[in-house]
C-alpha positions in Angstrom: 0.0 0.0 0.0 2.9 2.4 0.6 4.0 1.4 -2.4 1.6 2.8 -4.7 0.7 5.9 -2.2 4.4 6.8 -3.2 3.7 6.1 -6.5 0.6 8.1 -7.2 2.6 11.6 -5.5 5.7 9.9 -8.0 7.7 9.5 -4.8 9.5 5.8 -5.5 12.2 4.4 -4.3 14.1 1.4 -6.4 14.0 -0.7 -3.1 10.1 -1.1 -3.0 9.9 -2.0 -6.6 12.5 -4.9 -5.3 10.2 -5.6 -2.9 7.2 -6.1 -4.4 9.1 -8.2 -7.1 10.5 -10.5 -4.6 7.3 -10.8 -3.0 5.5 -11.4 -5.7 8.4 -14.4 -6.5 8.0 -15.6 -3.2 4.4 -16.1 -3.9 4.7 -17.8 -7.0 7.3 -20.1 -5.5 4.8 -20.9 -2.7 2.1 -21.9 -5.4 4.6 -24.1 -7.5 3.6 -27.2 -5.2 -0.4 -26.5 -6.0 0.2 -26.2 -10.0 2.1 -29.5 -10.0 0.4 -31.5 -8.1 -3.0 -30.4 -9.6 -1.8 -30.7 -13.0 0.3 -33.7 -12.3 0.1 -35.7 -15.9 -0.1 -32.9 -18.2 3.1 -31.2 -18.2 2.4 -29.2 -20.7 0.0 -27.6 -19.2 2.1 -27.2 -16.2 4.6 -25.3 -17.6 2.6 -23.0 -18.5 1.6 -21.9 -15.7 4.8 -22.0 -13.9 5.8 -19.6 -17.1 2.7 -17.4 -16.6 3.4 -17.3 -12.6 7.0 -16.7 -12.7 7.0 -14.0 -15.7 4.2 -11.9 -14.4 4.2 -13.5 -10.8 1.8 -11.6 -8.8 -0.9 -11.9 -11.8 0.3 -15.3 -12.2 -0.7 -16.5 -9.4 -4.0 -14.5 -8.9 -5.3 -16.3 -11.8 -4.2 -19.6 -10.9 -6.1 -19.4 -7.7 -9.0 -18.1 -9.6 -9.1 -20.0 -13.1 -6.1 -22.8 -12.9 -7.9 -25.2 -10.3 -10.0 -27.9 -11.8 -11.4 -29.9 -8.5 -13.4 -28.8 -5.7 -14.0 -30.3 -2.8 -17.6 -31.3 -2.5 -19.1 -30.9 0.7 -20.8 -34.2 0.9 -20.9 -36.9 3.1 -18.3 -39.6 3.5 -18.8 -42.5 1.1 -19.6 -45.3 3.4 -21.9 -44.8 7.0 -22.9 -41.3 6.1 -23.9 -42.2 2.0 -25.5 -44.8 3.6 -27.8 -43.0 5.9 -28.3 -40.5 3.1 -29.8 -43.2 0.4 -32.1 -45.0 3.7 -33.5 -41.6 4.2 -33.6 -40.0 0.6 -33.8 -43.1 -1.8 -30.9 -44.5 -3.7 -30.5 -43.3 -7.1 -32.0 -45.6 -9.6 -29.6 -47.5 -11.8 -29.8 -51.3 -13.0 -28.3 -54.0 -14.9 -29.8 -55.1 -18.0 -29.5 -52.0 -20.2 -28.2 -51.7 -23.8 -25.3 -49.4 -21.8 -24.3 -51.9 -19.4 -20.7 -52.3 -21.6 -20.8 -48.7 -23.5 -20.1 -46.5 -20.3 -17.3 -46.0 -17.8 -18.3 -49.0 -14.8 -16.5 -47.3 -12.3 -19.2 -44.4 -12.9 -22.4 -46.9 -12.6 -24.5 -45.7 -9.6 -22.6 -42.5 -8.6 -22.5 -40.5 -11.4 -24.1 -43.0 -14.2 -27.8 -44.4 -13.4 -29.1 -46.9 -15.9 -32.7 -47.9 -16.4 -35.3 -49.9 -18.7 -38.9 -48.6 -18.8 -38.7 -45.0 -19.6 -40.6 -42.5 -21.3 -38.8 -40.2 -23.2 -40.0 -37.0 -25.3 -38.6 -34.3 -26.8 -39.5 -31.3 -27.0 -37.7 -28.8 -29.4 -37.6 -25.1 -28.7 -38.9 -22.7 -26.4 -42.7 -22.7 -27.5 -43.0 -26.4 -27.4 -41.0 -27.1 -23.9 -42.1 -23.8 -22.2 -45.7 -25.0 -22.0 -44.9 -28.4 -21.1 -42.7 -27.5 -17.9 -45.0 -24.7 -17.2 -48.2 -27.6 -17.2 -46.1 -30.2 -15.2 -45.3 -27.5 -12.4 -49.3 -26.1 -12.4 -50.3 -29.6 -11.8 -48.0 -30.8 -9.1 -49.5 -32.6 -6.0 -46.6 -32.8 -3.6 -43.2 -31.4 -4.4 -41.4 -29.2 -7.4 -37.8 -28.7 -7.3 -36.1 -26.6 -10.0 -32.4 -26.3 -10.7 -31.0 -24.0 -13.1 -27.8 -22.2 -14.2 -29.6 -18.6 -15.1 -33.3 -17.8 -13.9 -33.5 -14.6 -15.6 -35.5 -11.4 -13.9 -37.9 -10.7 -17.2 -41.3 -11.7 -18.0 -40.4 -15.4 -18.6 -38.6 -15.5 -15.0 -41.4 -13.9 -13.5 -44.1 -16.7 -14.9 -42.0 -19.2 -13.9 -41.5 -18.0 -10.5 -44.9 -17.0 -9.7 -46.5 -20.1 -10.7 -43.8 -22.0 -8.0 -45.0 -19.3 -5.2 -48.4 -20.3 -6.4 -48.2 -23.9 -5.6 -46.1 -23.3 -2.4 -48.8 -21.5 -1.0 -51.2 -24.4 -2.3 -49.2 -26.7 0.0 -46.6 -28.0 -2.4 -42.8 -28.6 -1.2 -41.0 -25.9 -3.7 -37.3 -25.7 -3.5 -35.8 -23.6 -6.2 -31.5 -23.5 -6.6 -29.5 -21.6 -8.9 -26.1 -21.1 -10.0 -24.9 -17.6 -7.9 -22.6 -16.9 -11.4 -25.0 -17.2 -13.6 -27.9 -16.0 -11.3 -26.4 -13.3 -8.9 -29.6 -11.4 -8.7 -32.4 -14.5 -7.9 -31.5 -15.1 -4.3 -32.8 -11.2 -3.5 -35.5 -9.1 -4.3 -36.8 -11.2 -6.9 -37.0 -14.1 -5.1 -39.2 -12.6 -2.1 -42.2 -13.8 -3.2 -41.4 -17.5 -3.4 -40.3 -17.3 0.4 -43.3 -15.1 1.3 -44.9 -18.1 0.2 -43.3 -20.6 1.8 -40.8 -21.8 -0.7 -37.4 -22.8 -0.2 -34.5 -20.7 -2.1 -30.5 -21.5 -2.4 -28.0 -20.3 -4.3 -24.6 -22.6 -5.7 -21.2 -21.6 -4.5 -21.9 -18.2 -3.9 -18.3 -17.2 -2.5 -16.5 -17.5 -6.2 -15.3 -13.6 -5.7 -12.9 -14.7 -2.7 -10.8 -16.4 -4.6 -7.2 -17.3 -2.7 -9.8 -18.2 0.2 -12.5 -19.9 -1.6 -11.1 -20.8 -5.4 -14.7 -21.5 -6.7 -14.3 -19.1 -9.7 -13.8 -21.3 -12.1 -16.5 -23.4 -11.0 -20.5 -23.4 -11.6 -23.5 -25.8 -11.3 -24.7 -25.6 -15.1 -27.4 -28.0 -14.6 -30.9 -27.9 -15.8 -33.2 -30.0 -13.9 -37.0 -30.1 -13.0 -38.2 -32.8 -11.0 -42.4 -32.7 -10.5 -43.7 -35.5 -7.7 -40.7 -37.2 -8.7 -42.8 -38.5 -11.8 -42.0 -36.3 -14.4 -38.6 -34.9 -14.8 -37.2 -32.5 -17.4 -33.2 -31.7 -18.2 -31.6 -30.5 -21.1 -30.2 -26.6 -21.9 -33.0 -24.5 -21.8 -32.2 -21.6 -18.6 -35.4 -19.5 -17.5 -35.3 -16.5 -19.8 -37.2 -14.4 -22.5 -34.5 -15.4 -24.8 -34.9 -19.3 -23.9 -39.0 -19.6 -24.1 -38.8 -17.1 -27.4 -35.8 -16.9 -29.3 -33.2 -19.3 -29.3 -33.1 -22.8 -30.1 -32.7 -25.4 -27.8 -33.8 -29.1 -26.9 -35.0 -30.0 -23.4 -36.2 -33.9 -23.1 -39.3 -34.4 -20.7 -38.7 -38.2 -18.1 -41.2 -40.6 -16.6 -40.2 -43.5 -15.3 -37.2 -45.5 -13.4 -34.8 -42.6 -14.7 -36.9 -39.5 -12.7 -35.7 -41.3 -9.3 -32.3 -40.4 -10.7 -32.8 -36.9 -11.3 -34.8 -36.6 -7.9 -31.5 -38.2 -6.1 -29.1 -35.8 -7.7 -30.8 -32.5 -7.1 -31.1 -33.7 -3.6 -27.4 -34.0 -3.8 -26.7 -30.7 -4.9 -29.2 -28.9 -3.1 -27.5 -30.9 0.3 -24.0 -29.5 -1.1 -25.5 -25.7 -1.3 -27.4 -25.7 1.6 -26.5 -28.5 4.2 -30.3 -28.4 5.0 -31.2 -32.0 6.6 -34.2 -32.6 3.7 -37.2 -33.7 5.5 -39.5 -35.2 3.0 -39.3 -39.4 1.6 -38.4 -40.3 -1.5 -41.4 -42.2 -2.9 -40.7 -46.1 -3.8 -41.7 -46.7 -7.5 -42.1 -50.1 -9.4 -44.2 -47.7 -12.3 -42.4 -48.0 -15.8 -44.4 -46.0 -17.9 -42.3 -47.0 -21.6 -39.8 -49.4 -22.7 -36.9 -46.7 -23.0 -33.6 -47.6 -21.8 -32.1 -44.7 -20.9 -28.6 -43.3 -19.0 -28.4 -40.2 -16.6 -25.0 -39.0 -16.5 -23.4 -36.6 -14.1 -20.0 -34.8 -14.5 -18.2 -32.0 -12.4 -14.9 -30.5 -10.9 -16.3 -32.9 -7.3 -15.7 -36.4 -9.4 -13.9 -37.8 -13.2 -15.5 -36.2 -16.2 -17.8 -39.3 -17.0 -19.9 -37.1 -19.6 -16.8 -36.6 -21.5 -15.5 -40.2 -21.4 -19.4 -41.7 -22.5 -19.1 -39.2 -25.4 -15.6 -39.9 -26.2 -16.8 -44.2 -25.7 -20.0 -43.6 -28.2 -18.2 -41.6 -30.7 -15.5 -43.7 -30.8 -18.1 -47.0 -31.5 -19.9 -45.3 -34.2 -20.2 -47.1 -37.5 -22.7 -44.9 -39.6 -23.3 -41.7 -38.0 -22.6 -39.1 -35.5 -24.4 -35.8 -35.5 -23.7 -32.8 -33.1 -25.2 -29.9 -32.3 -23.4 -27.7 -29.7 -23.5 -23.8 -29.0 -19.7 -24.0 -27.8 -17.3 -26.4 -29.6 -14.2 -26.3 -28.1 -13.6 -29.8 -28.4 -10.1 -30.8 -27.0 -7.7 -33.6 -28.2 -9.6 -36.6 -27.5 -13.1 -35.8 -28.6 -11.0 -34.1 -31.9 -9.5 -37.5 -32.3 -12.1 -39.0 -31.8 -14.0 -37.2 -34.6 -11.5 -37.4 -36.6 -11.0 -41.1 -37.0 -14.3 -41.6 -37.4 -14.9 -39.9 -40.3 -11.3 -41.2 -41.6 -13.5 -44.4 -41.5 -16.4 -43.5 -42.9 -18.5 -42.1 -40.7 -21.1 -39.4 -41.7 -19.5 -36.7 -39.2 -21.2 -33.3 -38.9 -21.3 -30.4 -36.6 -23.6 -27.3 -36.3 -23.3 -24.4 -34.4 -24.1 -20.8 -34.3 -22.6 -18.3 -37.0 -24.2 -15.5 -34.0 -22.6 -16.7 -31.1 -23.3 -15.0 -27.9 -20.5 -15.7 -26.8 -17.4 -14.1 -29.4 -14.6 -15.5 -27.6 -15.9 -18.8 -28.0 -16.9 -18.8 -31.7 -13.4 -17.8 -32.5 -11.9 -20.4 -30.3 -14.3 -22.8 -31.9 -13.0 -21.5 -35.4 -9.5 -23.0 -34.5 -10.5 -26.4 -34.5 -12.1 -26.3 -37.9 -9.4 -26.8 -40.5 -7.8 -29.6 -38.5 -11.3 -31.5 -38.2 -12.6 -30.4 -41.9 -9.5 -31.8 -44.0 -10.1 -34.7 -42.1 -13.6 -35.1 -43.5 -15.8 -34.1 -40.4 -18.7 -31.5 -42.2 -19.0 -28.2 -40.4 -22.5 -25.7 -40.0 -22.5 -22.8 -38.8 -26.2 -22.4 -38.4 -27.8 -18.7 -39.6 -31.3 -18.6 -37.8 -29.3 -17.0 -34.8 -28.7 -18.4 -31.7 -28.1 -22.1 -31.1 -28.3 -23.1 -28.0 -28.9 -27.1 -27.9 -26.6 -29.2 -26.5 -27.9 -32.4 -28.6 -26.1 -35.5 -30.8 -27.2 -38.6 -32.4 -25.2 -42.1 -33.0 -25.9 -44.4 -35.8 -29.8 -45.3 -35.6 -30.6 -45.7 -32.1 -28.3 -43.6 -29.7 -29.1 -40.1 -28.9 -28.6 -37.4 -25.8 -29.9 -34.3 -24.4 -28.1 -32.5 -22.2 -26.4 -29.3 -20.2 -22.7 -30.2 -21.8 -21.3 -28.1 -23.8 -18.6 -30.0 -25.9 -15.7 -27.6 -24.3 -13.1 -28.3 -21.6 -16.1 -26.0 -19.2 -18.2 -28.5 -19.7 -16.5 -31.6 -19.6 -14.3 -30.2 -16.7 -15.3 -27.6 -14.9 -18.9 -27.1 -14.5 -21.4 -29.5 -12.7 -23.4 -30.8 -15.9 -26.0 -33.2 -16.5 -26.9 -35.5 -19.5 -29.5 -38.2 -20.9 -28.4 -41.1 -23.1 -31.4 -42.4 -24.7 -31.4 -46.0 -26.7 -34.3 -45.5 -29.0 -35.2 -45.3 -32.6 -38.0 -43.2 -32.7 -36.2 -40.6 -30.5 -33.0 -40.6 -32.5 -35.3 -40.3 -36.2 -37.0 -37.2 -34.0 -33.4 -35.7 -33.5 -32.4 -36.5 -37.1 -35.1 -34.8 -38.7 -34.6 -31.6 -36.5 -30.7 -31.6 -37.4 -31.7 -32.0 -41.3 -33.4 -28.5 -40.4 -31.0 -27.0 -39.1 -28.0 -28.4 -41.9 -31.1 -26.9 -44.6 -30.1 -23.1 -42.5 -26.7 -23.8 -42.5 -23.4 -22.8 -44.0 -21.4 -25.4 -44.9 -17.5 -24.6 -43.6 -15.5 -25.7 -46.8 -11.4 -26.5 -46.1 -10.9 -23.7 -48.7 -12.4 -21.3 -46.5 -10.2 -22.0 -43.6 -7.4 -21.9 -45.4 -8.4 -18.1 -47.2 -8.9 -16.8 -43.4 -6.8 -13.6 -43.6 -4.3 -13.2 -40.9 -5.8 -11.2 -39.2 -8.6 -13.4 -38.2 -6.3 -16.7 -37.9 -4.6 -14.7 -35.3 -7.8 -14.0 -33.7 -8.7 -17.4 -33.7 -4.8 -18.6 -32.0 -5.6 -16.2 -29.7 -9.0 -17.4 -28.6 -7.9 -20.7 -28.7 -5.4 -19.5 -25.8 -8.3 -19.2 -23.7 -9.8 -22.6 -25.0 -9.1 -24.8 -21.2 -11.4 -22.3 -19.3 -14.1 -21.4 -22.0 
């Protein structure tokens, strides 16, 4: 501080410069232990941090306390006595044997962050005018319990539906607990979510200390989930947020659950509302024996708390695929094994496409996303950039039968950084559904040609390196 009083009157002495140097050394030598042990097996990206920390130290380290963690320490009980008393008084999360995934997924994954089940009903329900209804019915006609989980709940006229309907039913008796992302909702948990207490409803917020962040490095971290659980009957995930721009405008994919899979989706916003809130929940989960279809399907969980199983299912399908794999994805960012992936598929054969917005909303991203395309499009993968505005879906299909709907971006966020969520579905009629709303979108679509990327001028390829810089936090 007497530092840069002296400074501002331009009374300096060498030896405080010295100082602060040396300081700022000394505190990039005490965070050398953190960067290798938390990037132990990927030396390159080591290095560069110890580069970043030790040429500009004291914003070196800053930013490694606040972008270069990738775990957090999950607040949750211990696995064994304490998980067990957890499932005995909340229900275990449903997963069986017997699915068409039982070999395509990660074991270690099956029943903590991968749930498996026969007997589902699945639909999908494309864009805002088609799944804004549907969540909006499911809420109006709940008999016990709601509980809503999303990464932005938006103060506009959509928000305020949505949240006066839940105040509604809380005062009609119904159990209403509502959690949000603080990041991407810092304005929810105050004025604008009065009402729903007033009526008796139950409001958190998700790691709402990321500003502090030598003392609590949560930054980097968010909970981009979007879940709706109704009675624990009807569930709903997929990318849609609660926003004008999300009911309206963009286009998205949210995919609407009855069955053996809801019980998942009830057990893992339990979980997260437990990790933002501690609260000792004092409701029963309801036993079930109801399958409502013959859909096997897969709820997937991935975060900075435990391995990125969404990105290793991907990486396992894509990898499998013999006809066809079709992606859409706002953010594509894809990294070196899901590019590899891609890559050799199409090398053998596979019809590989990608779509994503031309408008991005986010420019940092789209530029970053740029980067990847020459690599992947002389290798024979076919690129979209989609011209109806913003695309928002998080959706793909494999071969005939194999589709998802999900939260994931395919970025290094997603897959590493944020708390996500994701539905594997094994079913024809939903994968022809997907199909047909991908051949709409490739019909609005610019095809990215190799000649293309290769004419860039310079300018923009630098643009595009220099995106891609910010690629493992975007």
């Amino acid at each position: 501080m007497h530092f840069l009083i002296a400074l501002l009157h331009g009374q300096w002495e060498p030896g405080w410069f010295i100082s602060l140097v040396a300081g700022s050394q000394l505190l990039a030598l005490f965070t050398l232990p953190s960067v290798l042990l938390r990037r132990q097996g990927r030396p390159r990206a080591a290095l560069s941090w110890l580069l970043a920390m030790f040429a500009l130290p004291a914003l070196g380290v800053i930013a490694w306390w606040a972008f270069g963690r990738t775990h957090i320490a999950r607040r949750r009980r211990k696995r064994f006595e304490a998980a067990r008393a957890f499932a005995k008084r909340y229900g275990q999360a449903h997963t069986e044997l017997g699915t068409p995934f039982d070999r395509l997924l990660p074991a270690d994954a099956v029943g903590d962050s991968i749930f498996m089940s026969n007997g589902n009903q699945v639909d999908l329900l494309f864009d805002g005018p088609i799944a804004y209804p549907a969540m909006e019915r499911a809420i109006a006609e709940a008999k016990r319990s709601v509980h809503l989980l999303f990464y932005i709940f938006r103060d506009d006229d959509t928000g305020r539906r949505m949240r006066d309907l839940l105040a509604e039913k809380a005062r009609g008796g119904v159990t209403v607990r509502v959690l949000v992302d603080a990041w991407g909702s810092p304005h929810f948990a105050g004025k604008f979510s009065d009402p729903l207490r007033a009526a008796g409803a139950k409001v958190a917020a998700f790691l709402p200390s990321r500003l502090l962040p030598i003392f609590a490095p949560r930054l980097n971290f968010s909970n981009h989930r979007k879940v709706i659980v109704v009675d624990e009957e009807i569930g709903f995930l997929g990318g849609m947020n609660v926003g004008n721009e999300y009911a309206r405008e963009w286009r998205d994919v949210m995919v609407r659950l009855r069955g053996p899979s809801v019980r998942a989706l009830a057990h893992i916003f339990l979980d997260d509302w437990y990790f933002a809130t501690s609260e000792d929940l004092g409701h029963d989960v309801l036993e079930r024996e109801e399958r409502p279809g013959d859909t096997p399907c897969a709820v997937v969980v991935s975060g900075p708390d435990r391995e990125s199983f969404i990105h290793d299912a991907y990486f396992i399908l894509f990898t499998r695929a013999e006809r066809r794999i079709w992606i859409v994805t706002p953010y594509f960012i894809p990294g070196d094994a899901i590019t590899t992936a891609l890559r050799t598929a199409a090398s053998r054969g596979v019809d590989v496409r990608v779509v994503l917005p031309r408008s991005s909303d986010v420019v940092v991203a789209k530029l970053a996303a740029r980067s990847f395309y020459p690599e992947l499009v002389g290798s024979g993968v076919r690129i979209y950039e989609y011209l109806g505005g913003m695309l928002h879906a998080k959706v793909w299909v494999v071969d005939e039968d194999t589709s998802a709907v999900g939260s994931a971006n395919l970025d290094a966020r997603s897959f590493g950084l944020s708390f996500e969520i994701g539905c594997l579905i094994r079913d024809q009629a939903a994968s022809d559904r997907i199909t047909a709303w991908c051949e709409t979108l490739f019909a609005a679509s610019h095809e990215v040609t190799l000649d293309e990327c290769l004419r860039r001028s310079t300018g923009a390829k630098l643009l595009q390196s220099a995106a891609h810089l910010f690629s493992p936090v975007l």
